[in-house]
C-alpha positions as CSV (number, residue, x, y, z in Angstrom):
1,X,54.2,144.8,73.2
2,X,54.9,141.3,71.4
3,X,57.1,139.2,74.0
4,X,59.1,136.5,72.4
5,X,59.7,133.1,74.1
6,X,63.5,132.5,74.7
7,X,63.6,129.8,71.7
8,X,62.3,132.7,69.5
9,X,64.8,134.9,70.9
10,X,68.1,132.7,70.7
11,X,66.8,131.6,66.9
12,X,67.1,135.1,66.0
13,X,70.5,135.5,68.0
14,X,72.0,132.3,65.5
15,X,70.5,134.1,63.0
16,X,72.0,137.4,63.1
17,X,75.0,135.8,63.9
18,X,75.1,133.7,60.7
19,X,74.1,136.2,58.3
20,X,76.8,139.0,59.8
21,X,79.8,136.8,60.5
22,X,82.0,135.2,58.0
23,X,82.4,131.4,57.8
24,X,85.8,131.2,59.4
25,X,88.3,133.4,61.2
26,X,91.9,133.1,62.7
27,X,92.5,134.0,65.9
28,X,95.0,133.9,68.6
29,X,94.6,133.1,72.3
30,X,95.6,131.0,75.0
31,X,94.7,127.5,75.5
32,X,93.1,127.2,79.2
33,X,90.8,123.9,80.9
34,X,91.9,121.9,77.8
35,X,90.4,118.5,78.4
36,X,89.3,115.6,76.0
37,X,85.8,113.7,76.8
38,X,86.0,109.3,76.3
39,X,84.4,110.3,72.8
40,X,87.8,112.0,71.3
41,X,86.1,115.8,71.3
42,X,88.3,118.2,73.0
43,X,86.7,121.2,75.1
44,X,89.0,124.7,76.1
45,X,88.5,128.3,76.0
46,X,90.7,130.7,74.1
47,X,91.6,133.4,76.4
48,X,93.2,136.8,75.7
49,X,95.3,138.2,78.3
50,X,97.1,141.4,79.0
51,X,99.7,140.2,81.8
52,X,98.0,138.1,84.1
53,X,94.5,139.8,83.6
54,X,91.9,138.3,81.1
55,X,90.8,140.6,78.9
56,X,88.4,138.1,76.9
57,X,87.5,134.5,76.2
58,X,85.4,132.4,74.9
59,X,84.5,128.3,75.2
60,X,85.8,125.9,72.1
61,X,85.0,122.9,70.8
62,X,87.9,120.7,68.4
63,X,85.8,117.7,67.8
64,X,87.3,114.5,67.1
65,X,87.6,113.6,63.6
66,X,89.6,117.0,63.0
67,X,91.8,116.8,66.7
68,X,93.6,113.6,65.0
69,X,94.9,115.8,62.5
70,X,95.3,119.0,63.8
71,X,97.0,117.3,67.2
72,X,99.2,114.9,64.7
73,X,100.4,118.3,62.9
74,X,100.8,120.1,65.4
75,X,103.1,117.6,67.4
76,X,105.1,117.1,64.1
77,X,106.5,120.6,63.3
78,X,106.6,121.5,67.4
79,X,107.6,118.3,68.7
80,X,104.9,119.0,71.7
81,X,101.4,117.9,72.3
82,X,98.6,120.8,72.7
83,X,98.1,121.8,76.4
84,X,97.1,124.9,78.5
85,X,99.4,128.1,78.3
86,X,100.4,127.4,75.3
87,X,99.3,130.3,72.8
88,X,98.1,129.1,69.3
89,X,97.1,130.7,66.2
90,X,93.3,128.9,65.3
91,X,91.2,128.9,62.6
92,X,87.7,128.8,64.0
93,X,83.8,128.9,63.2
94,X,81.6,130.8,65.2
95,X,78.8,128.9,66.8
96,X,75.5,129.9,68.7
97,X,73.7,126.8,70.5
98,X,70.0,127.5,72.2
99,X,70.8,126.0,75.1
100,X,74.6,126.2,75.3
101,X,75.4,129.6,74.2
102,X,78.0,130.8,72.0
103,X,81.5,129.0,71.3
104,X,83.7,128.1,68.1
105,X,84.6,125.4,66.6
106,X,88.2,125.1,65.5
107,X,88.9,124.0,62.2
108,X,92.8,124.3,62.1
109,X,95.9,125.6,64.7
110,X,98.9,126.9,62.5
111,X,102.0,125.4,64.6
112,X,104.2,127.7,63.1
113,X,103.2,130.6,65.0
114,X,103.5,128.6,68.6
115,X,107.2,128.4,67.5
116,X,108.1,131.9,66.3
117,X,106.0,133.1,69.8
118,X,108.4,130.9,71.9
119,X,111.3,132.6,69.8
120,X,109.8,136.0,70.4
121,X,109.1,135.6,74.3
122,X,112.9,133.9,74.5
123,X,114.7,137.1,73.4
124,X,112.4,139.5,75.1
125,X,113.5,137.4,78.5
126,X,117.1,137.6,77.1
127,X,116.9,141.4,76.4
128,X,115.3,141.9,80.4
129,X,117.8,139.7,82.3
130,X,120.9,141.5,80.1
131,X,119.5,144.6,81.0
132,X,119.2,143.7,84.3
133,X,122.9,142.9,84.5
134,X,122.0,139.0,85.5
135,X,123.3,136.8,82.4
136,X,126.7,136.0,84.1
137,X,125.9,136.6,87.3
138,X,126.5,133.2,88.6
139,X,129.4,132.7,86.7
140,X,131.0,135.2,89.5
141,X,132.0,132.2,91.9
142,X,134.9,130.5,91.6
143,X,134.4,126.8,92.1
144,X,136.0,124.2,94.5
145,X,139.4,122.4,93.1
146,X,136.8,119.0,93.8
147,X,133.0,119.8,94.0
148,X,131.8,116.9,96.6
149,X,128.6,117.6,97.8
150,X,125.8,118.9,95.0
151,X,121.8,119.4,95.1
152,X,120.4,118.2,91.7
153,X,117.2,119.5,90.7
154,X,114.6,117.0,88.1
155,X,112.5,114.8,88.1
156,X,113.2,111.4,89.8
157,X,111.5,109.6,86.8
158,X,113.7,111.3,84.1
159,X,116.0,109.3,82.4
160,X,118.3,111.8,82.5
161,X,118.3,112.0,85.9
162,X,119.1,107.8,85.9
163,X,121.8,108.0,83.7
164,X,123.6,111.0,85.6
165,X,123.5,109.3,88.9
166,X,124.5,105.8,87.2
167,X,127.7,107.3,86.1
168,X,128.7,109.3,89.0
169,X,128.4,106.2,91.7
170,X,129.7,103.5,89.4
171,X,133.0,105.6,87.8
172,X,136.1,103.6,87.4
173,X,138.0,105.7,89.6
174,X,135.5,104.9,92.6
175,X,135.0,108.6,93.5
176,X,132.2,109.3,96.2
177,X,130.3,112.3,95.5
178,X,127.4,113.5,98.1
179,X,124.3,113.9,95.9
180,X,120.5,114.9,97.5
181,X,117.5,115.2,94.9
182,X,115.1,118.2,95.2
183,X,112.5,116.8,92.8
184,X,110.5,118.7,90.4
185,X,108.4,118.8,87.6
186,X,110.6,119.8,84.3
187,X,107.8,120.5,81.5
188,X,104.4,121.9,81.5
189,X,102.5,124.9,83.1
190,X,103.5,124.0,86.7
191,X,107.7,123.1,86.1
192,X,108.5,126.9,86.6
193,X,106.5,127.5,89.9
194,X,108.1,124.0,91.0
195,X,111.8,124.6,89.5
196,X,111.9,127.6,91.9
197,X,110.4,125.8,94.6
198,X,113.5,123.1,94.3
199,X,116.0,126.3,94.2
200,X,114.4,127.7,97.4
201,X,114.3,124.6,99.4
202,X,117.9,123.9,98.3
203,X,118.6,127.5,99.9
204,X,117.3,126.9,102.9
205,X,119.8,124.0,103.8
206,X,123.0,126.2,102.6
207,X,123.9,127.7,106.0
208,X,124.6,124.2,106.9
209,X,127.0,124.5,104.3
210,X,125.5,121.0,102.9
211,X,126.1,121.9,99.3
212,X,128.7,123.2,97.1
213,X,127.3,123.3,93.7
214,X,123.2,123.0,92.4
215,X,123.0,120.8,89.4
216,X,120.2,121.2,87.0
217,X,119.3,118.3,84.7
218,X,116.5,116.9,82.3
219,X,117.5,114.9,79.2
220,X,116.3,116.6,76.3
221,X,113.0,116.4,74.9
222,X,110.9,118.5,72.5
223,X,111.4,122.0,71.5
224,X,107.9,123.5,73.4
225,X,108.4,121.4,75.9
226,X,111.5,123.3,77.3
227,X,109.4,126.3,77.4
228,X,109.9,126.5,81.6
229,X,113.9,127.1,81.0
230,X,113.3,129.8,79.0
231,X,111.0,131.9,81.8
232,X,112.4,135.1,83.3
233,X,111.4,134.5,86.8
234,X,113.8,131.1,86.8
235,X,116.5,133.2,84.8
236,X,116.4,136.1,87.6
237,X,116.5,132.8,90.3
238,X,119.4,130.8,88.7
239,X,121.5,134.0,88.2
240,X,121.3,135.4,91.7
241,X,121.3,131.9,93.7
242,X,124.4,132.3,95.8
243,X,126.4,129.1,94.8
244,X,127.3,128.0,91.3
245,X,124.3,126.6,88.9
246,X,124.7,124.1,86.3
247,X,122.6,122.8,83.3
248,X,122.6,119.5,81.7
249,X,119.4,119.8,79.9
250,X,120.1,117.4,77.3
251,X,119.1,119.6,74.0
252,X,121.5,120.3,70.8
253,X,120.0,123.1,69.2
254,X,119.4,126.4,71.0
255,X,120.6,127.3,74.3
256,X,117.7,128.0,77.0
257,X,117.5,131.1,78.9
258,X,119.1,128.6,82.0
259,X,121.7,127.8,80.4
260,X,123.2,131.5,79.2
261,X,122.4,132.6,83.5
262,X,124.1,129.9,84.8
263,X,127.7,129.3,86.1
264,X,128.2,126.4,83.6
265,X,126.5,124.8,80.9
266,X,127.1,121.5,79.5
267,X,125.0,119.4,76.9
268,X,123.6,116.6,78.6
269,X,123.5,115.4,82.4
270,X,126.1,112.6,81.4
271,X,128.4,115.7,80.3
272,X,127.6,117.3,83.9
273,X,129.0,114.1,85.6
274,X,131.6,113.9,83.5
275,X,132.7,117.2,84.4
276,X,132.2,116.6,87.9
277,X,134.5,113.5,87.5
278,X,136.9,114.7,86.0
279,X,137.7,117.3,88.9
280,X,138.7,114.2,90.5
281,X,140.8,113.1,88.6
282,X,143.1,116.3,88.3
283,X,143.3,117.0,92.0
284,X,144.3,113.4,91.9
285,X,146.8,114.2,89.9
286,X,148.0,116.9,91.6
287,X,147.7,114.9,94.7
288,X,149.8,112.4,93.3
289,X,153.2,114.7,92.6
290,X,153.1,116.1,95.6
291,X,153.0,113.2,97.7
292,X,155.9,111.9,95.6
293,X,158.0,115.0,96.6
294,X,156.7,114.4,100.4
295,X,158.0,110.5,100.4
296,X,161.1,111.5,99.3
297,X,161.6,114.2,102.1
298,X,160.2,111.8,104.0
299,X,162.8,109.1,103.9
300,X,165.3,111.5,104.3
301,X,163.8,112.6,107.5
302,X,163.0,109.1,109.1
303,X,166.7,108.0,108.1
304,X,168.0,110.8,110.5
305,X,165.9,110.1,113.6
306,X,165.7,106.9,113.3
307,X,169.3,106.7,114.9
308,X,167.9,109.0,117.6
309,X,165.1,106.5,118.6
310,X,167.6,103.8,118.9
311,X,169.1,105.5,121.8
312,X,166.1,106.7,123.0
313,X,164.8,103.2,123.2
314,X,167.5,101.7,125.2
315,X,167.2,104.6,128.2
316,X,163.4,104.1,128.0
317,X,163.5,100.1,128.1
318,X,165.6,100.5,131.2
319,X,163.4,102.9,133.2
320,X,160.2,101.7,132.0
321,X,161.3,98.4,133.9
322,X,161.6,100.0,136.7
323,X,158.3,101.9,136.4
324,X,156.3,98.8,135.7
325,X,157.2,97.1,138.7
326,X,156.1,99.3,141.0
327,X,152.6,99.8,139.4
328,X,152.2,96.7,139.0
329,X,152.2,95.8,142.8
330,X,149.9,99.0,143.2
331,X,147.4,97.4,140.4
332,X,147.0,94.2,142.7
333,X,146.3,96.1,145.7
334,X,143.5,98.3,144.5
335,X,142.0,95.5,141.9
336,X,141.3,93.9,145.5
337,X,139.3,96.8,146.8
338,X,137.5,97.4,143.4
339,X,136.3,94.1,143.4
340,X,135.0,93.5,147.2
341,X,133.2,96.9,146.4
342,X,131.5,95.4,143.3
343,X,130.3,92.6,145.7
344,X,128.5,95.3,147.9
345,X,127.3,97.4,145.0
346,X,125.2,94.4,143.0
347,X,123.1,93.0,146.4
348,X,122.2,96.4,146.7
349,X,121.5,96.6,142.8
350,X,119.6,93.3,143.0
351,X,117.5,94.0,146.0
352,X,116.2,97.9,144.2
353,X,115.7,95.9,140.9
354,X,113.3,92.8,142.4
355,X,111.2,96.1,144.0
356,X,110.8,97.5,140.7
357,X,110.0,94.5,138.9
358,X,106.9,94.2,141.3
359,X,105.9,97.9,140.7
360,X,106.0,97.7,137.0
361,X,103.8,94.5,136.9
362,X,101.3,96.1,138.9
363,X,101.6,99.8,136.4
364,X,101.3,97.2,133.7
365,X,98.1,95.5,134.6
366,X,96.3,98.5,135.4
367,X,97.6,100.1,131.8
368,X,96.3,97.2,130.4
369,X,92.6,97.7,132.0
370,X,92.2,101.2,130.5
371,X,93.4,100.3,127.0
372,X,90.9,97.7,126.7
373,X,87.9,100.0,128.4
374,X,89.0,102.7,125.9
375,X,89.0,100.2,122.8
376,X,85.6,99.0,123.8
377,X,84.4,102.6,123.8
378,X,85.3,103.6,120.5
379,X,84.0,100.2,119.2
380,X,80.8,101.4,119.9
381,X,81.3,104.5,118.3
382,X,82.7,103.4,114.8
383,X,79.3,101.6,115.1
384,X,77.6,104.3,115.6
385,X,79.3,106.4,112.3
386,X,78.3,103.0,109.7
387,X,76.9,105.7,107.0
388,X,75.0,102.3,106.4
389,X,72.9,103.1,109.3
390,X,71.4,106.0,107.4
391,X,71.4,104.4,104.0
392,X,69.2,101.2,105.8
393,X,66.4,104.5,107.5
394,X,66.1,105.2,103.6
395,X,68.9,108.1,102.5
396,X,71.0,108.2,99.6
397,X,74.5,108.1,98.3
398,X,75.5,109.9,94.9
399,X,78.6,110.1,92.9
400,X,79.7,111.7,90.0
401,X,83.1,111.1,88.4
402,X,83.8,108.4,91.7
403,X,83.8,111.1,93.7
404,X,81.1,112.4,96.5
405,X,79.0,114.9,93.8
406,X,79.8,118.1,97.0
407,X,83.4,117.4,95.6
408,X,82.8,117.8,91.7
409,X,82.3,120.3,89.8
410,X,79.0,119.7,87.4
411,X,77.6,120.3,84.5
412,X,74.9,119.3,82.6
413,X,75.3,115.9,80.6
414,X,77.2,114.5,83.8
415,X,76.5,111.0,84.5
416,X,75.4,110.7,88.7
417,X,75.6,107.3,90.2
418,X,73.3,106.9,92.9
419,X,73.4,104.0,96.1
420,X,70.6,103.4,98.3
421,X,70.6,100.1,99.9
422,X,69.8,97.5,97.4
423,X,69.8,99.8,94.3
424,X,72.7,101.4,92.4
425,X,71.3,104.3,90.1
426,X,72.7,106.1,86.8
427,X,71.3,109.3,85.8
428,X,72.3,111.9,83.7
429,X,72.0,115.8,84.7
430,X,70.0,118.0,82.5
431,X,69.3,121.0,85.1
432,X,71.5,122.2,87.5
433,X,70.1,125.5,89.9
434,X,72.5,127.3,92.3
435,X,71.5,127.2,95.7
């Protein structure tokens, strides 16, 4: 028996590994934990998944030199930057480290895959929701002549989202629509989770009947970065919402999977407005005719009873006469009585209120007394919470990352800060045991 000491052991791991494997390999995975350090190196795993299980993964490394180029290619053909989700076709080199293990280092991503896997995933959603009989679902409600009161769903930073609401409250016409935003995040991993999170609390105010129409709106942007329109669980939640969806997502090319499942798409959220405007303006018009039909009836009408009132008003003058002098001689009498009852009413008043007055002083005082007992109390114990009590009997305070280190998670190479009462102290960690 010849043990080996673990350096041995791990040199003939990177050894075996460097004579079997080949100098490069492309794979496929999922970006996930994609961070950058200050020094420009990017860290993630590459993860394989089957649904939402992980089947595999493994820790990469993209240092810095190479990211500038890879990242600058990438966001040239795709229009996006590289983030988690997104699955990427990499050229890597297998690594094994002593003391860190094994990883790759990527050489290359081929952006042309991450767009013919969007196109792939698009028509597979496509395929699922007509299959499911939901792609003009919504388009089954008929809207009102004048849509007056809408939800619109984005984000309250979007531009977008500015220039819709600019043109519906200053039109021309000075029409008053009733708009509430339900904001949410409209690109990355989170936007579909919080895109149905909009839809559902917009549902839960509809049997108040505060809504006719949901608007959904964004403003364009890159290619990849409409990825959340194109997801089946916000297809299946547009199509059966139970008033009429529209899109004003701001993009030329290609529809989204949003925009072919809802009631009505237009190109931009300008185009929405415009839309929404211009509902307006024909009931308006139709307004207009038939109130020109109605003054001319109208006249007609007024020019006949208007010779009836003139007789009318001469019996009425004559008997209303009549009428008003006798209750006007009632009036006097009981304005005599109301008044010497009023007397009685406020010294009775006045007496009840100077009782009260005296009560409440006395409620006030001893209010006062037990506020300033209980101030005095918890004075003392703030006091006795200073964590600089403990720091002057000779304890510690340590952060990593400006945060308390029982709130970070930590690796080794993280820089600690530590405080004790005259000292501040940096280390580094280069050990960590689980406890």
């Amino acid at each position: 028996m010849n043990p080996l000491s673990i350096s041995q052991l791990t040199e003939q791991i990177r050894l075996t590994l460097e004579s079997h494997l080949q100098p490069v390999y492309w794979v496929i995975g999922e970006l996930a934990d994609f961070r950058q350090a200050p020094q420009g190196h990017v860290y993630f795993e590459l993860v394989e998944k089957q649904g939402n299980q992980v089947l595999a993964k493994i820790k990469a490394n993209l240092w810095q030199f190479n990211y500038r180029s890879v990242a600058a290619k990438f966001e040239s053909v795709t229009g996006s930057t590289l983030k988690n989700g997104m699955k990427v076709l990499a050229q890597v080199a297998v690594n094994y480290h002593p003391v860190y293990g094994l990883s790759v280092n990527v050489k290359d991503i081929d952006p042309s895959f991450s767009l013919g896997e969007r196109a792939r995933l698009r028509q597979e959603t496509i395929d699922r929701l007509t299959k499911e009989g939901l792609i003009r679902l919504n388009a089954r409600f008929s809207l009102p002549p004048v849509i007056q009161k809408i939800a619109v769903i984005s984000s309250a930073t979007a531009a977008g989202y500015g220039d819709f609401v600019n043109q519906l409250e200053n039109n021309p016409y000075g029409y008053q629509l009733s708009h509430q935003l339900f904001n949410s995040l409209m690109q990355g991993n989170e936007a579909v989770s919080s895109l149905i999170s909009a839809f559902e609390q917009v549902e839960l105010q509809l049997e108040k009947g505060k809504f006719e129409a949901v608007i959904l709106i964004r403003g364009g942007g890159a290619q990849l970065d409409l990825d959340c329109f194109d997801d089946y669980r916000l297809g299946a939640k547009i199509a059966n919402f139970p008033i009429p969806v529209f899109t004003g997502i701001g993009h030329e090319r290609d529809e989204t999977v949003a925009d072919l499942v809802a009631h009505s798409r237009l190109k931009t959220p300008t185009a929405v407005a415009e839309f929404l405007l211009s509902g307006f303006r024909e009931f308006e018009e139709n307004l207009s005719l038939i109130l020109q039909r109605l003054d001319r009836t109208t006249r007609s009408k007024l020019k006949e009873e208007e010779g009836k009132i003139q007789q009318l008003s001469l019996r009425t003058k004559s008997l209303a006469g009549n009428r008003l002098g006798l209750e006007n001689e009632r009036v006097k009498t009981f304005a005599k009585r109301t008044e010497q009852a009023a007397k009685n009413l406020i010294r009775q008043e006045w007496i009840a209120l100077e009782s009260h007055e005296k009560n409440l002083k006395k409620g006030i005082d001893h209010f006062l007394k037990l506020q300033v007992d209980r101030l005095n109390h918890v004075e003392t114990l703030i006091h006795q919470m200073d964590p600089m009590l403990l720091i002057k009997k000779g304890y510690t305070r340590t952060e990593a990352k400006g945060k308390p280190v029982h709130l970070v998670d930590l690796s080794p190479g993280d820089q600690l800060t530590t405080y004790t009462i005259d000292q501040k102290i940096s280390s580094t960690i280069t050990q960590i045991e689980e406890k």
